[in-house]
C-alpha positions in Angstrom: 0.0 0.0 0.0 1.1 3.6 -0.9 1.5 6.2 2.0 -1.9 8.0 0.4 -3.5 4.6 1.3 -2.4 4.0 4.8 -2.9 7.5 5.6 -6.6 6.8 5.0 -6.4 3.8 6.3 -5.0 5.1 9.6 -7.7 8.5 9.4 -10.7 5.7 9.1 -8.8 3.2 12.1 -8.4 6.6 14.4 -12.2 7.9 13.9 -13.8 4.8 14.2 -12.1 2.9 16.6 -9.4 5.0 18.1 -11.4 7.2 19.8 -12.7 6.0 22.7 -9.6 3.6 23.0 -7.2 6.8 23.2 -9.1 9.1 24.9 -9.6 6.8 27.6 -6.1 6.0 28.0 -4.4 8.9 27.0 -7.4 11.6 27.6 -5.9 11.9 31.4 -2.7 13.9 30.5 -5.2 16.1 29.0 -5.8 17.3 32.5 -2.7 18.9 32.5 -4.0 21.7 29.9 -6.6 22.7 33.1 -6.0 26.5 34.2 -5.1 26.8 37.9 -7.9 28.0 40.4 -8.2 32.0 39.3 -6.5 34.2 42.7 -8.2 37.5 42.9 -6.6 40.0 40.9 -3.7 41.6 42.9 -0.9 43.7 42.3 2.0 42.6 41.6 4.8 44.5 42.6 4.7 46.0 46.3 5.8 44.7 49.7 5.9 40.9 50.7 3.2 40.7 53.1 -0.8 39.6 53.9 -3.3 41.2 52.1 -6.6 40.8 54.4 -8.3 43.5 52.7 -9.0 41.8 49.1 -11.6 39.3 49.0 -12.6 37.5 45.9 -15.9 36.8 44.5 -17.2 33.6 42.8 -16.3 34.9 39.4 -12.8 35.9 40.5 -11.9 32.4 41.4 -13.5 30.5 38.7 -14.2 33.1 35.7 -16.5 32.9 33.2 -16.3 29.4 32.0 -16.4 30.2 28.5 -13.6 29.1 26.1 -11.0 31.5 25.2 -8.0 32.2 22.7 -5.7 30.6 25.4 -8.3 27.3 25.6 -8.0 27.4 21.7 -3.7 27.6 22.0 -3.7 24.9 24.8 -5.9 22.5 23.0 -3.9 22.7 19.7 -0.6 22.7 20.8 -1.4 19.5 22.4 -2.9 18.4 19.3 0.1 19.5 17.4 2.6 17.4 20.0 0.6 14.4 19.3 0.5 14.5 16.0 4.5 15.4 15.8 5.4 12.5 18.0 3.4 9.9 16.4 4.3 10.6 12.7 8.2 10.9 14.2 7.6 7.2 15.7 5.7 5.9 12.8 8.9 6.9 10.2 11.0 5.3 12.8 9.1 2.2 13.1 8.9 1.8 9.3 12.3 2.6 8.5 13.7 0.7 11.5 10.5 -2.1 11.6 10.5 -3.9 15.5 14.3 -2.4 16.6 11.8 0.6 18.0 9.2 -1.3 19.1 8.2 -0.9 22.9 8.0 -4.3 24.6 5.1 -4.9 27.5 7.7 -4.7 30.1 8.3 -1.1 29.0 4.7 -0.2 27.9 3.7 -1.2 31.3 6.2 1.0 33.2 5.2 3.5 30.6 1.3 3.6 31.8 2.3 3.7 35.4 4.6 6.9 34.7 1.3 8.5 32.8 -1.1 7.6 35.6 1.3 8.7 37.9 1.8 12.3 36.2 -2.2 12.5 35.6 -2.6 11.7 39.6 -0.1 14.3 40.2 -2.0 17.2 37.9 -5.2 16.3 39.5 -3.9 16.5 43.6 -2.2 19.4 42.6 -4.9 21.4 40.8 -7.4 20.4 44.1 -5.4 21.4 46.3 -4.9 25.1 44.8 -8.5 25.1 44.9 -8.7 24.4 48.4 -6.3 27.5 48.6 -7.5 30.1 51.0 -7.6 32.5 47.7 -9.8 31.0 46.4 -12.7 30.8 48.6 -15.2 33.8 48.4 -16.4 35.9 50.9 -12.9 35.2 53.1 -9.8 37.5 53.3 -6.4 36.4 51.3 -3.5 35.7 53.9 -1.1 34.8 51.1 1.8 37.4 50.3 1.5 39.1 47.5 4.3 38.0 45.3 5.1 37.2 41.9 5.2 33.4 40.7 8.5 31.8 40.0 9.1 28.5 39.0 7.7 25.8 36.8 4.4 26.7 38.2 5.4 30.4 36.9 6.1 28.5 33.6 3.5 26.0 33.1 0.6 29.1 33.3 2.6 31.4 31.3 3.3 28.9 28.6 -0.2 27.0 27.9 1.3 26.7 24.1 4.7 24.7 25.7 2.6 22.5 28.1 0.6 21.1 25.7 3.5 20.7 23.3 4.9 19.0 26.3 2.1 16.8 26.8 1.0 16.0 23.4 4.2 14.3 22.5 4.3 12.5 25.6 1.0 10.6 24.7 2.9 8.3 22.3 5.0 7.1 25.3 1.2 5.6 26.8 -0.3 3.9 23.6 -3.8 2.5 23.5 -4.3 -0.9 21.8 -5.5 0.2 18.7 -2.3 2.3 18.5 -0.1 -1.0 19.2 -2.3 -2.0 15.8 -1.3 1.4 14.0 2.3 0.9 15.0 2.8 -2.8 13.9 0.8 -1.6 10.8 4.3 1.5 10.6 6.5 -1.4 11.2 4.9 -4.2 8.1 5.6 -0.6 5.5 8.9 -0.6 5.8 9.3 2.1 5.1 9.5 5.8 6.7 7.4 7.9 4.5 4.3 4.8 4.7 5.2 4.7 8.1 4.5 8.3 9.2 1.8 8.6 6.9 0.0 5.6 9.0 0.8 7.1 12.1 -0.2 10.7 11.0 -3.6 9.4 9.7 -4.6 8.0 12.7 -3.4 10.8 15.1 -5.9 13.2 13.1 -8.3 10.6 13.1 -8.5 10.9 16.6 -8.0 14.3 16.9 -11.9 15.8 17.1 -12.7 14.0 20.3 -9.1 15.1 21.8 -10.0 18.5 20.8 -13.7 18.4 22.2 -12.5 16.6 25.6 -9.8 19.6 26.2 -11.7 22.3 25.5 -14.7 20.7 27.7 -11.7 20.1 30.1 -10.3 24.0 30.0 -14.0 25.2 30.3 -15.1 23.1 33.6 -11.4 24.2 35.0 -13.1 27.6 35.7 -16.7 26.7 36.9 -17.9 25.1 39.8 -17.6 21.7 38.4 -13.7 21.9 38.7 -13.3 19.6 41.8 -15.8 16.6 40.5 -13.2 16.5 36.8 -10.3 16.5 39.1 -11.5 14.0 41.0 -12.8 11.8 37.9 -8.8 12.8 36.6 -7.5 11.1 40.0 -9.6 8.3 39.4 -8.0 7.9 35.1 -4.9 8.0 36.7 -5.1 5.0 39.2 -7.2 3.0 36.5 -4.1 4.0 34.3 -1.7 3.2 36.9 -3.3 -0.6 37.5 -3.1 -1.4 33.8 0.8 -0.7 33.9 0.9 -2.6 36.9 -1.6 -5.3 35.2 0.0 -5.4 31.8 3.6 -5.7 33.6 2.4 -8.7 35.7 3.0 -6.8 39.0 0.0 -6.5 40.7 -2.1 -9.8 41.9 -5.2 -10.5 39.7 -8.7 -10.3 40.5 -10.8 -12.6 38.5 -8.8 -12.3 34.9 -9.9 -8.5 34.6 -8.4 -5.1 35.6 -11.2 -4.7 37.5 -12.2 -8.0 38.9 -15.9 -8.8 39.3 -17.4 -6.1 37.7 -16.3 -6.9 34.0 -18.5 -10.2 34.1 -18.5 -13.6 35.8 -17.9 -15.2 31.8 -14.9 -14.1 31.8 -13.5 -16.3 34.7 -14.9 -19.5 33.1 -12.6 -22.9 33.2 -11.7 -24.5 29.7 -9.9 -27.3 29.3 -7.5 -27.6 26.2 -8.5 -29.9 23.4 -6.2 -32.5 21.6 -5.3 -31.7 18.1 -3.6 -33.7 15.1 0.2 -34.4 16.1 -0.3 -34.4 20.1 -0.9 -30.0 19.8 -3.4 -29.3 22.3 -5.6 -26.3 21.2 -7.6 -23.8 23.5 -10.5 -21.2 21.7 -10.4 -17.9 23.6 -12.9 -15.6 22.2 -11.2 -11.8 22.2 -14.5 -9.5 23.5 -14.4 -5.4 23.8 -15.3 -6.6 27.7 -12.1 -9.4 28.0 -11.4 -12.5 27.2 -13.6 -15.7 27.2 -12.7 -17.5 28.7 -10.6 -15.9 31.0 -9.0 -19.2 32.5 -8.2 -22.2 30.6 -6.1 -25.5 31.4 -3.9 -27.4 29.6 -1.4 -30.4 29.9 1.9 -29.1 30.8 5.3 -30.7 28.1 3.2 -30.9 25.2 2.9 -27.9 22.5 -0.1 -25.7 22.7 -2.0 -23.6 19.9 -3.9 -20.7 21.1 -6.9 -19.3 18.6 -7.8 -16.3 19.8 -10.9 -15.1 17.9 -13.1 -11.9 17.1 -16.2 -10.6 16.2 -16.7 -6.8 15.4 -14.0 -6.3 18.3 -12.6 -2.8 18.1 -11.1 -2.8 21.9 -8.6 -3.4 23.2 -8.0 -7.0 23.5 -7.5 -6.5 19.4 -4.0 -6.6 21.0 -2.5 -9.5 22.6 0.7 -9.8 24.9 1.5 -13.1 24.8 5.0 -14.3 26.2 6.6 -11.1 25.4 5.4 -10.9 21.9 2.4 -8.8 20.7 -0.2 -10.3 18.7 -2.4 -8.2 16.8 -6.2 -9.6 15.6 -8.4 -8.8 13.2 -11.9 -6.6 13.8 -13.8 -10.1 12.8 -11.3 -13.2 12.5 -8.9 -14.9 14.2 -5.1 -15.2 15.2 -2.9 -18.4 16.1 -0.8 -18.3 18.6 1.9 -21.3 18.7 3.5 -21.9 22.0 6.4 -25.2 22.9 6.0 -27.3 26.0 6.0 -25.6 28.9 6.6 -26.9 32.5 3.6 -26.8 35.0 2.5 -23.1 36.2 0.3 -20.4 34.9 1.1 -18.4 32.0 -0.3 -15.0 31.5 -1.9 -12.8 29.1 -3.1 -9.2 28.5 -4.2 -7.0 26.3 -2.6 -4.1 24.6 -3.6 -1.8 27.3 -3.4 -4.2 30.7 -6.9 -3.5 31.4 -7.8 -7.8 30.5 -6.3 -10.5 31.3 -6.4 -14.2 30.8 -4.6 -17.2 32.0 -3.5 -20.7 30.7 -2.7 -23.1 33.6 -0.5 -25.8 32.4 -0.6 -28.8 34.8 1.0 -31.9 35.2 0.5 -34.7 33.3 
């Protein structure tokens, strides 16, 4: 396919099914474009010292709540850092195929970093809203100084923040992204590569725009607190899937979030015995896990894995299995080949580390 092609190809992927998959799981460093709590406005210069006699209103602390210019500059320059680092990945992944491919290990400790950072935004951002300056109808003790720092930096510079965080999304990819990039490394070749990449950034990019501008607007009304807290919350959902996907946090019922993706998804299945003494095991790949989420085998014999989908654009599309990612089909079905193995459990997730499934090998 020519780059034209997979350009398209990637626009279509992103739009229809890289939406929701990348918002969810990169949408959190989006929280990171939110304005600070608005301090009443003060002068500047003048001595260090408590000012009791200014005390701001509602409107001072959160504004107007309309989008601005500033909203419009934040929103795109992350849109622009996205869009920069994934077409740089995609030509590096087609011109240097799977020597720049991310591993599970690393994409794991990758989505801990990212839920850690989104945690950090959140904590920060209520607790400048808990800020005696900010709460109407009581004097400000604070001094009156001017800001230095990175704080200084990050609200002077909404353009380099979300620059900043833009790019860093392609270090936490969502599993249809893992699809895009094996798609960047099959090309082979830079130009296809980045053209993937690039198509299915701006695929995505409508509902990145619409979540940080909604994000930027609530950041100045009332409903500030409840979409920090709902960041806090993305961020230890995206911290367990690290933890999940890197096989470092104890499982709960074969899902990131134990009983409450399903009782079918824990359900036993013993392996089958195929031509040549190849056991074989049916795990059907669902937007809601894999079915089913346990399943035994005889430990020393060779065992084939069919992992199968129907109209599945989540992301269990994405399979780590053993340390090598296996991408499926929307409707279809992969093979997965694995030698004897001694008796234990081995484990899989998808692309994300939000599902996982298990194949107990016991002893003859």
């Amino acid at each position: 396919m020519g780059p034209v092609a997979l350009f398209a190809g990637g626009f279509a992927a992103g739009l229809a099914a890289g939406t929701a998959s990348c918002t969810a799981v990169q949408g959190g460093l989006l929280v990171g474009l939110t304005r600070p709590s608005r301090s009443p406005t003060r002068p500047e210069p003048g001595p260090v010292g408590p000012d009791p006699s200014r005390s701001p209103s509602p409107a001072a602390c959160h504004g107007s709540g309309r989008p601005t210019a500033t909203d419009a500059i934040a929103v795109g320059a992350f849109l622009a850092g996205r869009l920069a680092s994934h077409t740089l990945a995609g030509a590096l992944l087609g011109m240097a195929g799977s020597a720049v491919r991310l591993g599970a290990p690393v994409r794991a400790a990758l989505l801990v970093g990212a839920g850690l950072m989104v945690m950090v935004f959140a904590i920060g951002l209520l607790r400048r809203r808990e800020a005696p300056g900010c709460s109407p109808g009581r004097p400000d003790p604070r001094p009156v100084v001017r800001a230095t720092g990175p704080s200084a930096w990050a609200a002077r510079s909404p353009a380099r923040r979300g620059l900043s965080l833009g790019a860093a999304t392609v270090l936490v990819p969502c599993g249809v992204t893992i699809s895009m990039e094996v798609a960047a490394v099959s090309t082979g070749s830079a130009l296809a590569g980045a053209a993937a990449m690039a198509g299915f950034v701006l695929g995505t990019a409508p509902a990145f725009a619409v979540l940080g501008l909604l994000l930027r607007r609530l950041s100045s009304t009332r409903l500030a607190a409840l979409t920090e807290v709902v960041a806090l919350i993305a961020g230890l959902v995206t911290v367990s899937s690290g933890l999940r996907l890197g096989g470092w946090l104890p499982e709960l019922g074969g899902t990131a979030f134990g009983l409450a993706a399903g009782a079918g998804t824990r359900a036993n299945t013993a392996a089958s015995a195929g031509p040549g003494g190849v056991q074989q095991i049916t795990v059907w790949a669902t937007e809601r896990g894999f079915r089913p989420g346990i399943a035994t085998a005889r430990a020393g014999r060779p065992l084939e894995i069919v992992f199968r989908t129907r109209d599945n654009h989540g992301c269990t599309r994405t399979v780590s299995v053993d340390g090598d990612d296996v991408v499926l089909p929307v409707t279809g079905q992969g093979v997965v080949r694995l030698a004897s193995r001694p008796p234990g459990d081995l484990r899989y997730a998808c692309g994300m580390g939000m599902y996982t499934g298990f194949i107990r090998f016991t002893a003859p």
